[in-house]
C-alpha positions in Angstrom: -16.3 35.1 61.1 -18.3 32.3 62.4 -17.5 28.5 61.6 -19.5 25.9 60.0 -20.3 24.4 63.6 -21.6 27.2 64.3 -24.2 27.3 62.5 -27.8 25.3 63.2 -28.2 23.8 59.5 -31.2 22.1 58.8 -30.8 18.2 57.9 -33.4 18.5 55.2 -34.2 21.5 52.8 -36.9 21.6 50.3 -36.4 24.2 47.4 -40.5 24.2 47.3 -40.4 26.1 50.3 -37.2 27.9 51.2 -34.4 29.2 49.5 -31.2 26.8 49.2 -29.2 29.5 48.6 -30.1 32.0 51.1 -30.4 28.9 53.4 -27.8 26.7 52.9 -25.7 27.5 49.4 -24.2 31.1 50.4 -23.5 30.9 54.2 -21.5 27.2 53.7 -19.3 29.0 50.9 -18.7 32.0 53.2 -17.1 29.3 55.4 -15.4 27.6 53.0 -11.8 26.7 51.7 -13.0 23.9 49.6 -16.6 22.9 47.9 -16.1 19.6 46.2 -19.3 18.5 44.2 -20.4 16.3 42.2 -23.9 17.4 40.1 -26.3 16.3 37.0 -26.1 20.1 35.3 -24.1 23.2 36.3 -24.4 27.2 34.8 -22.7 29.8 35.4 -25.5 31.7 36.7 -25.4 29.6 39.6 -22.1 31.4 40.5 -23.5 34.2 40.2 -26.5 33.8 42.4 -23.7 33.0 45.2 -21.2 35.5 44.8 -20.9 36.3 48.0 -19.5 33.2 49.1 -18.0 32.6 46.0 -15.7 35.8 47.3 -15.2 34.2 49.9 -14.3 30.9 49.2 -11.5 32.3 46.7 -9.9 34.9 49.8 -9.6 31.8 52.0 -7.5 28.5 52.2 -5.7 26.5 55.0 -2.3 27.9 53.9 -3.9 31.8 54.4 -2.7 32.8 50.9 -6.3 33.4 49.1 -6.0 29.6 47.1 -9.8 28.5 47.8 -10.8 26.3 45.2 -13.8 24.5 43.8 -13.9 20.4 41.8 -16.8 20.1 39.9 -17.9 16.9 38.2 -21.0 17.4 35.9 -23.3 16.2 33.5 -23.2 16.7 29.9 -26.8 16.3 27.8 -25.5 14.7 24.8 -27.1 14.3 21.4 -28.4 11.5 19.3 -25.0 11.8 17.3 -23.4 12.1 20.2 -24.0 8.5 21.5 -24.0 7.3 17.9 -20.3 8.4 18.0 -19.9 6.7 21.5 -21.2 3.9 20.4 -19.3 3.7 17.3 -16.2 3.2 19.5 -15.0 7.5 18.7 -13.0 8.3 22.0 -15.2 10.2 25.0 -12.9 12.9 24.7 -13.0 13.7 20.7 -17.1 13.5 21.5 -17.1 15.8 24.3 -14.7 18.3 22.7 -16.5 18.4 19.5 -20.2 18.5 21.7 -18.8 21.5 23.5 -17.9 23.3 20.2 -21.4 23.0 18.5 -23.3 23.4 21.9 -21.2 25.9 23.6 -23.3 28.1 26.2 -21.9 31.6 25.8 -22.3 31.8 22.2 -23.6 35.4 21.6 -22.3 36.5 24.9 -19.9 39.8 24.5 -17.7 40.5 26.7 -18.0 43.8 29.2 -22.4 43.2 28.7 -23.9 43.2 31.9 -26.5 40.7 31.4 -26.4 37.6 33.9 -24.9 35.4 30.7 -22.0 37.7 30.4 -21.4 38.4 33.4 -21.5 34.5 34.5 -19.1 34.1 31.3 -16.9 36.6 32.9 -17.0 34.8 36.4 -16.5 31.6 35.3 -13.2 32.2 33.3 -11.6 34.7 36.3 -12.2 31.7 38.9 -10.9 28.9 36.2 -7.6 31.5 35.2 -6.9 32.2 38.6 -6.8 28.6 39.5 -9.8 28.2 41.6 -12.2 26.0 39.7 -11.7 22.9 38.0 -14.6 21.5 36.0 -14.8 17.3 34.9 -17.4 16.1 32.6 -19.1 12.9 34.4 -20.9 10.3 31.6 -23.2 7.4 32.5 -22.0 4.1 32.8 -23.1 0.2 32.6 -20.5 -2.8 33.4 -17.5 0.1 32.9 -19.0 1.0 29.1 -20.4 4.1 28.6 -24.6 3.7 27.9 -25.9 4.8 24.7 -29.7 4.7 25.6 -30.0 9.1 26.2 -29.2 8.1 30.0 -27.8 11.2 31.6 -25.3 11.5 34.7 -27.1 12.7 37.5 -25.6 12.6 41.3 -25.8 15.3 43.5 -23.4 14.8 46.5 -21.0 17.5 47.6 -18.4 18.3 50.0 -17.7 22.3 51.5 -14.0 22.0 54.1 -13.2 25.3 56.3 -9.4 26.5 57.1 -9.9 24.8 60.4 -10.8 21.3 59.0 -14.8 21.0 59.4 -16.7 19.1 56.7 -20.4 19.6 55.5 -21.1 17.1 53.7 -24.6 17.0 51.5 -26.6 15.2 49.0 -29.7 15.5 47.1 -32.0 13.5 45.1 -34.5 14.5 42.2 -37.0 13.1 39.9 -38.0 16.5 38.1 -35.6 16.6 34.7 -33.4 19.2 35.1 -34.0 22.5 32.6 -30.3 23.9 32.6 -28.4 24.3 29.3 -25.2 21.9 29.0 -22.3 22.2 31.0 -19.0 22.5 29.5 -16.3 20.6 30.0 -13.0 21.3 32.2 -11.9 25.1 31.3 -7.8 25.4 30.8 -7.0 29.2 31.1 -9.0 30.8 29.0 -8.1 34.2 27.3 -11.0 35.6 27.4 -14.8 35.0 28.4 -16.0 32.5 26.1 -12.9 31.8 24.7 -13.4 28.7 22.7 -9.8 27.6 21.8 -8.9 27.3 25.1 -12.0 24.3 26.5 -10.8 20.8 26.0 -12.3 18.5 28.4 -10.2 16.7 30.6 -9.1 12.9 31.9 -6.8 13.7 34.4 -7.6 13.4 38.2 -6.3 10.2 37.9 -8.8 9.2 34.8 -11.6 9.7 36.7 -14.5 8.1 35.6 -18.1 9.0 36.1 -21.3 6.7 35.6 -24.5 4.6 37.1 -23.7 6.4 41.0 -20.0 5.4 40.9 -17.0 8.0 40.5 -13.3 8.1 41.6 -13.2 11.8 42.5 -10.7 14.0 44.4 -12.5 15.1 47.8 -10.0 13.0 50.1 -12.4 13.9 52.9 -14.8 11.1 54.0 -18.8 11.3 54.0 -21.7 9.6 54.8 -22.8 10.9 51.7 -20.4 9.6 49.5 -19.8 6.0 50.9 -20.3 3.7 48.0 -17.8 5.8 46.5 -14.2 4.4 45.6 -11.5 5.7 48.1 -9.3 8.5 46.4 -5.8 8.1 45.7 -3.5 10.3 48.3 -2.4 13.7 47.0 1.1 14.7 47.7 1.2 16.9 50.9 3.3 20.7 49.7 4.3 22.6 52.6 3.4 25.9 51.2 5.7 29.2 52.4 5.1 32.4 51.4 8.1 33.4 49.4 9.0 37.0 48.0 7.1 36.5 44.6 3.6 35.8 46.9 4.3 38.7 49.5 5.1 40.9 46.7 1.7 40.3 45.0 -0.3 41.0 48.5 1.8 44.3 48.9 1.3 45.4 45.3 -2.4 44.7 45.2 -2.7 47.0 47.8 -0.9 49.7 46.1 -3.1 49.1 43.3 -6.1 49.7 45.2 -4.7 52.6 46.8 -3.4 54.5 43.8 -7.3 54.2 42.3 -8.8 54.7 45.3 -10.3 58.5 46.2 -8.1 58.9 49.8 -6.5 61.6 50.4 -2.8 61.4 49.1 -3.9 58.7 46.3 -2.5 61.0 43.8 0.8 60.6 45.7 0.9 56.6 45.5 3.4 56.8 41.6 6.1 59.2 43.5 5.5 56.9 46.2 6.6 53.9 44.7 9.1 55.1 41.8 13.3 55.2 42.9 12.5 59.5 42.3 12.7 62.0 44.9 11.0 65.1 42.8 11.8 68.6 43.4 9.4 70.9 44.4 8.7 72.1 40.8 8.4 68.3 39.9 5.7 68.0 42.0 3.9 70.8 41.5 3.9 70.1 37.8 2.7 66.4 38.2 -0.4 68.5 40.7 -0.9 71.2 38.0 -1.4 67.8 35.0 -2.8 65.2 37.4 -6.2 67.8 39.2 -6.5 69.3 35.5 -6.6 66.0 33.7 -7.4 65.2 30.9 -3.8 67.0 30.4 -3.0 69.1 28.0 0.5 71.2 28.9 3.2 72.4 26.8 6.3 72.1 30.1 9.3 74.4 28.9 11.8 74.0 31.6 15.7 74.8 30.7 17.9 71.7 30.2 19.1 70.1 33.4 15.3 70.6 35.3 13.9 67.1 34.7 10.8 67.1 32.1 11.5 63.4 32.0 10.4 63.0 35.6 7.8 65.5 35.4 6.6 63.2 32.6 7.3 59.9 34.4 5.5 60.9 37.9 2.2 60.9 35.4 2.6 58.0 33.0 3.1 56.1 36.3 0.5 56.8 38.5 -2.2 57.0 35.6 -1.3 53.1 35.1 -1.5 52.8 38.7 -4.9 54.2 39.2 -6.1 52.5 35.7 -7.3 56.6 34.8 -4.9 55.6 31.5 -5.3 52.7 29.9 -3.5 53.6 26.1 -0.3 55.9 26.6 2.1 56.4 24.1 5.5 58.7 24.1 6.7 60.0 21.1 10.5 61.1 21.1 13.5 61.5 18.2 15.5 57.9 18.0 18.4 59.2 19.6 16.7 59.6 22.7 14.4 56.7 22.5 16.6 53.9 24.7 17.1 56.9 27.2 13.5 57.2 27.7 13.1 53.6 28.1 15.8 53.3 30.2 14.6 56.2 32.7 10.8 54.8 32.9 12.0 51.4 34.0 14.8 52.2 36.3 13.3 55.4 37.9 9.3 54.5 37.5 9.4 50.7 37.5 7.6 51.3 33.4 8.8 48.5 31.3 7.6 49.6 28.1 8.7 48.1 24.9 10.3 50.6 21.6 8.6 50.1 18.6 11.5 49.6 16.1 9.3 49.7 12.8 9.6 46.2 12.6 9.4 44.7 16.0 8.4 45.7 19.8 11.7 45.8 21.5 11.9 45.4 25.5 15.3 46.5 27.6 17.8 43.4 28.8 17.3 43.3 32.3 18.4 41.2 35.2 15.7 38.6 34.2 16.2 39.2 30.4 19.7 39.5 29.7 19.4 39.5 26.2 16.2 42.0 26.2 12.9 40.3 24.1 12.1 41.5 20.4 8.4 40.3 19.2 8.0 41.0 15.2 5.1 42.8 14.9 3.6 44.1 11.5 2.4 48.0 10.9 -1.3 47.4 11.5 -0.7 45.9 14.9 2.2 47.4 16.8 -0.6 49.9 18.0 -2.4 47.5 20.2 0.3 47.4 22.4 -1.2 49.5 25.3 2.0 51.2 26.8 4.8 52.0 23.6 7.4 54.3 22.8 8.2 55.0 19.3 10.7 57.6 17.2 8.6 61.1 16.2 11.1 60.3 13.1 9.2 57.4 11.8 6.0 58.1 12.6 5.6 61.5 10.8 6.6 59.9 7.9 3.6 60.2 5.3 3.3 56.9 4.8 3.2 55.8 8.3 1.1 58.4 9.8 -2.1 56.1 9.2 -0.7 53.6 12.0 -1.6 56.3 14.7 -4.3 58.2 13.4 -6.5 54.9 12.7 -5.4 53.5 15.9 -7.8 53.0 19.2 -7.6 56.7 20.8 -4.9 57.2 23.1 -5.1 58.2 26.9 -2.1 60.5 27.3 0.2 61.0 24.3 3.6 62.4 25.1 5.5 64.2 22.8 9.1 64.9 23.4 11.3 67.5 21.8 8.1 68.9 20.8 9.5 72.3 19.1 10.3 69.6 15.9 7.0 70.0 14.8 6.2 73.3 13.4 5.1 75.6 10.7 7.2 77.2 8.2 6.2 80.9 7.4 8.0 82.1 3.6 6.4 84.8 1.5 4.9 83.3 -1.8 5.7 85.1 -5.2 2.8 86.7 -4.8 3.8 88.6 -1.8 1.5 87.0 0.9 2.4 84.5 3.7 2.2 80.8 3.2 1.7 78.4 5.6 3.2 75.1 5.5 3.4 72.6 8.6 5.8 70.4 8.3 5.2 66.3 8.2 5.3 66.4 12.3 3.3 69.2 13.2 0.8 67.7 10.2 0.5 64.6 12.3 -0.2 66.2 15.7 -2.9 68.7 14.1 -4.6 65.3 13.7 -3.5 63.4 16.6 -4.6 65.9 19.3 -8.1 65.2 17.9 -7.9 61.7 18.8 -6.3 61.6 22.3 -8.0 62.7 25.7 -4.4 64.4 26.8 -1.2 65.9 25.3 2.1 66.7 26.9 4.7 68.4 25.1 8.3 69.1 26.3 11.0 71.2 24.5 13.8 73.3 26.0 13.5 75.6 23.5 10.3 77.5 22.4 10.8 80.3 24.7 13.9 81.1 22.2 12.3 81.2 18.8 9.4 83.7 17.4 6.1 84.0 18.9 4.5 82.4 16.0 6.6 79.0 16.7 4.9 79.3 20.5 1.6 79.9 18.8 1.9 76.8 17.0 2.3 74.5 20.3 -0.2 76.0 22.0 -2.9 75.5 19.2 -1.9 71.7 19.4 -2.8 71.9 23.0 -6.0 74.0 22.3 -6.1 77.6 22.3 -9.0 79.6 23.3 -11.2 80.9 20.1 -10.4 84.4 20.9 -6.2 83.8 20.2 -5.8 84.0 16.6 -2.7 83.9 15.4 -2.7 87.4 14.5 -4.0 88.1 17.9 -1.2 86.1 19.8 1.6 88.0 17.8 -0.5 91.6 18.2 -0.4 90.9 21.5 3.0 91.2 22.7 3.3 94.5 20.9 -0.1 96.4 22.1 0.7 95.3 26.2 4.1 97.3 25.6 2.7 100.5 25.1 2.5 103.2 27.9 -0.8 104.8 27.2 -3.0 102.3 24.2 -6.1 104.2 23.5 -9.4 102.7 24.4 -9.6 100.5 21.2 -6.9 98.8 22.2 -7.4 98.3 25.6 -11.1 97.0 25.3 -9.6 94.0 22.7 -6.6 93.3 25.7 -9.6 93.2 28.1 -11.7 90.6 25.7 -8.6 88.1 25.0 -8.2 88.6 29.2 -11.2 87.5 29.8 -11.2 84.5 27.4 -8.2 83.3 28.8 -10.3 83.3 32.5 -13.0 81.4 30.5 -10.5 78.5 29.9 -7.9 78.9 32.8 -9.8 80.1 35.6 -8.9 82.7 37.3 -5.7 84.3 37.6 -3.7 83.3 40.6 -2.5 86.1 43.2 1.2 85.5 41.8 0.4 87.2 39.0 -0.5 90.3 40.3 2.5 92.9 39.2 3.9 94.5 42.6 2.2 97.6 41.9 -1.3 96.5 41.8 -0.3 94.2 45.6 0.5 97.3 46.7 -2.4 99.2 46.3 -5.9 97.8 46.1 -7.5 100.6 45.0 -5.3 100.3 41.7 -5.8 96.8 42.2 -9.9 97.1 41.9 -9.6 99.5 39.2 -7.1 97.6 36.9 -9.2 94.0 37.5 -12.8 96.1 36.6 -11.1 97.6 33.6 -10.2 93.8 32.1 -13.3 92.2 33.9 -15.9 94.5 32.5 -17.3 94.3 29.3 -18.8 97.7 29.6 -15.8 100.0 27.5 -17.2 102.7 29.3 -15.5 101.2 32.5 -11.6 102.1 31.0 -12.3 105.6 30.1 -11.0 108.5 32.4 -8.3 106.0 33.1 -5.1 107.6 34.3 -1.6 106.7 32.7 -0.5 104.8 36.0 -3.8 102.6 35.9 -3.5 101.8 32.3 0.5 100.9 32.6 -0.8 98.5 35.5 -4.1 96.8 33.9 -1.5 96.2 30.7 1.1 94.6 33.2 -1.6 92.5 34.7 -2.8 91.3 31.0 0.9 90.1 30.3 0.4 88.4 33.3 -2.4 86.1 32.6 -2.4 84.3 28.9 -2.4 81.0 27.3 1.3 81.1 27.6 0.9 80.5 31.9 -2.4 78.5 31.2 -0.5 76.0 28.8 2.8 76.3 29.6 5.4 75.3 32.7 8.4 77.0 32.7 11.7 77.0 35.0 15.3 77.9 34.4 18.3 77.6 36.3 18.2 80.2 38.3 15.4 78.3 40.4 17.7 75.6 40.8 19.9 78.1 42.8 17.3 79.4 44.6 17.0 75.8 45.9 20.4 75.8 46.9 20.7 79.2 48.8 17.3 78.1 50.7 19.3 75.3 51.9 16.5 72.4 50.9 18.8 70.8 49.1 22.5 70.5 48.2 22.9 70.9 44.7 26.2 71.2 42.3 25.3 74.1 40.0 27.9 75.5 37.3 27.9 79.1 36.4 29.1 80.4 33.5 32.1 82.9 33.0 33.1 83.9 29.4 36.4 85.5 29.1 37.3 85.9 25.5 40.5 85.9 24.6 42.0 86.1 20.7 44.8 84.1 19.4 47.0 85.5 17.1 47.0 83.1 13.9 50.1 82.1 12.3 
């Protein structure tokens, strides 16, 4: 990048005829460390119309750490009541505060708009809470007392410094009355754009006083420009190093920016940077819920497989890349403080548990004693990443807090075979349905949240129905009734259906390609890989919608198309199961060393006495 000297600056510019900013404004910034100035009016839009500098400015400072910074002293167009007040001996400070409350500029400006106003607003208070610009409020004096006669403060001097040390110095001068709104006062940290609380206006740089062409201002480098001003007081000289806290935040912003970005591998930037090493099946479940997302997966592995890490490797990188803003994890209090635990020491997650009465963070290194913040019912949902007990929340009387919440991202639900319908016959003979307070509050839930991950050990171990009931929270395709779901395990065991039957297997297979895709080459039964003349005849029997397409069909043909319909359902589209017995595997492949207990019952009977 080219230096100030390098430039061929004009001494004199006239905004009649060429642009100040194209000309002078934007290139000087893209140079600059500093810009020091002292002016009669300042907006935000004037930011704005030098961004480009302005970016640079705040990436560049003599120590190389990105701490650019702009001093501003400025104007203020105050009232008739204003100088009343001034007059009237009410301290400078009371007047400006209370000027800057009824005048304020950004009144009416939301936040996230993408009108100049807003996005000015939004400038402004980034550059003043990250430290890079300092705003003073400059007021016209006479013999040291501040004039009550409407005169404004009006200099224009100003002072841009490189890394290197060069100075351009400037000044300007101006009859025409300037046209801009009123500037505010210095910012302090604001919360928000046009956050009012946090404005005050601000006597410190040494008291600085501003009036009749005389200040006392910071910019400890001399200028032609600014000679009748008073000589600044020396600053302290810091020797700043880069310490572990500052090389931390360089290295993380890049990970940031990586995990968001679309490079190959991005999804890989949460695995990456968590204290995990997944196994295969891991990974290939955080694949099968990260390219599918929004998610919406019922995983099913055996006890001893990791869900928890299957679950951490998303809730991580979805904060990394930003895709989630809102997750929550739902689990049964007993395993709440293990969750918590896991996300922060395997995925670097420090999420708080919702107690019911109070968010509660983990004692750490840094917080030996943990932190509890009170919180009441109707707010602990604004807290963007939470965990909270399945227990209390399916309570009746607290189901409200969720369901009238802002919509969640990613919702996690753990021991998920809790919530579930109970199936008795009524006196009148019939089945009655009744889901119980859990599965009442997910059949709501799942409306309001963009993905859904359940995990249970267990639903492969109960009936059908209780299956059926998971998968509907995840979102079933039309054609899967419940009637058809529990049908369907009892028509794809028989050896020869008649045509009836095998037309409605055919229909719920092609529904499930509808929503799934279509079905991968591992499930093709070894019968149909073998042969791809069975093959073509048992995938045009399910594909077609013509039934005359599955008559003539032998036996053998008929046994394959109904091993190849077991084969592709919502129970592979919606579920990830994986037992022990891959665990093994993983061990006899030699990838990796693993300590696996099998089991050897040998009963023997005690004789009682």
């Amino acid at each position: 990048m080219s230096g100030l000297r390098d430039h061929q600056w004009r001494r004199r510019f006239s905004s009649s005829i060429e642009s100040l900013l194209e000309g002078f404004y934007r290139p000087a910034l893209m140079d600059a460390s500093r810009y020091w100035r002292i002016t009669g009016y300042f907006t935000s839009r004037s930011l704005l119309q030098v961004l480009e500098g302005v970016e640079q400015l705040v990436a560049a400072s003599p120590d190389g750490l990105g701490h650019g910074q702009m001093r501003l002293i400025t104007g203020v167009f105050l009232s008739e009541d204003d100088i009343t007040a001034l007059a009237a001996g009410t301290p400078a400070e009371t007047v400006l505060t209370d000027h800057l409350l009824n005048h304020f500029p950004f009144k009416g400006v939301t936040p996230g708009d993408q009108g100049a106003a807003a996005l000015g607003a939004e400038l402004l208070a980034w550059l003043v809470d990250n430290g890079h610009l300092e705003i003073r409020v400059g007021l016209p004096l006479i013999d040291g007392l501040i004039v009550n006669d409407g005169a404004i403060f009006h200099a224009k001097e100003g002072v841009i410094e490189t890394t290197t040390g060069s100075i351009l110095a400037s000044a300007a001068a101006s009859t025409k009355p300037p046209t801009a709104g009123p500037a505010t006062s210095k910012l302090s940290r604001p919360s928000a754009p046009g956050s009012l609380a946090a404005l005050r206006p601000s006597t410190s740089w040494k008291q600085a006083s501003c009036g009749s062409g005389k200040t006392k201002t910071p910019a400890p480098a001399p200028s032609p420009f600014l000679k009748d001003l008073p000589s600044p007081e020396p600053e302290p000289v810091v020797e700043i190093v880069p310490d572990i806290d500052e090389r931390r935040r360089i290295v993380w912003s890049y990970v940031l920016q990586a995990a968001a970005s679309d490079l190959p591998g991005a999804e890989r930037v949460g695995e990456g940077t968590s204290a995990v090493s997944p196994w295969p099946h891991q990974q290939r479940a955080f694949q099968r819920l990260w390219h599918q997302w929004p998610p919406r997966l019922l995983i099913a592995d055996e006890v001893g497989l990791g869900k928890t890490v299957q679950a951490g490797l998303v809730l991580r990188q979805a904060w990394l890349s930003g895709r989630a803003r809102r997750m929550l994890v739902m689990a049964p209090a007993s395993v709440l403080n293990q969750w918590q635990r896991e996300l922060r020491e395997k995925f670097g997650l420090d999420w708080p548990i919702y107690s019911g009465k109070s968010l509660d963070w983990q004692s750490t290194c840094f917080r030996p004693k943990g932190e509890s913040q009170p919180v009441s019912r109707d707010a602990w949902t604004a807290e963007p990443f939470v965990l909270v007990s399945s227990h209390l929340v399916r309570r009746r009387d607290r189901q409200r807090e969720l369901l009238e919440a802002e919509p969640y991202d990613l919702v996690v639900l753990d021991e998920a075979h809790h919530a579930r319908t109970r199936r008795e016959n009524s006196s009148s003979g019939g089945e009655r349905l009744r889901p119980n307070t859990l599965m009442q509050l997910m059949q709501q839930l799942r409306q309001l949240t963009n993905g859904l991950l359940l995990l249970t050990a267990t639903p492969m171990q109960v009936s059908e129905l209780e299956v059926w009931d998971l998968l509907a929270l995840l979102g079933m395709p039309p054609e899967w009734t419940e009637d058809a779901f529990e049908r369907f395990f009892e028509w794809v065991e028989k050896e020869n259906p008649d045509e009836a039957t095998l037309s409605y297997l055919a229909g719920l297979w092609r529904s499930s390609v509808s929503a799934f895709g279509e079905a991968p080459g591992t499930a093709m039964p070894e019968a149909l890989r073998k042969s791809p003349l069975r093959k073509r005849k048992a995938l045009r029997a399910l594909n077609d919608t013509d039934p005359l397409s599955r008559r003539n069909l032998s036996i053998e043909i008929r046994q394959a198309t109904l091993a190849l319909a077991k084969r592709w359902t919502p129970v592979q589209g919606l579920i990830s199961r994986h037992s022990r017995n891959l665990l093994r595997s993983y061990k006899q492949q030699g990838s990796m060393d693993l300590a696996i207990g099998n089991r050897h019952v040998d009963d023997r009977f005690l004789e009682s006495t």
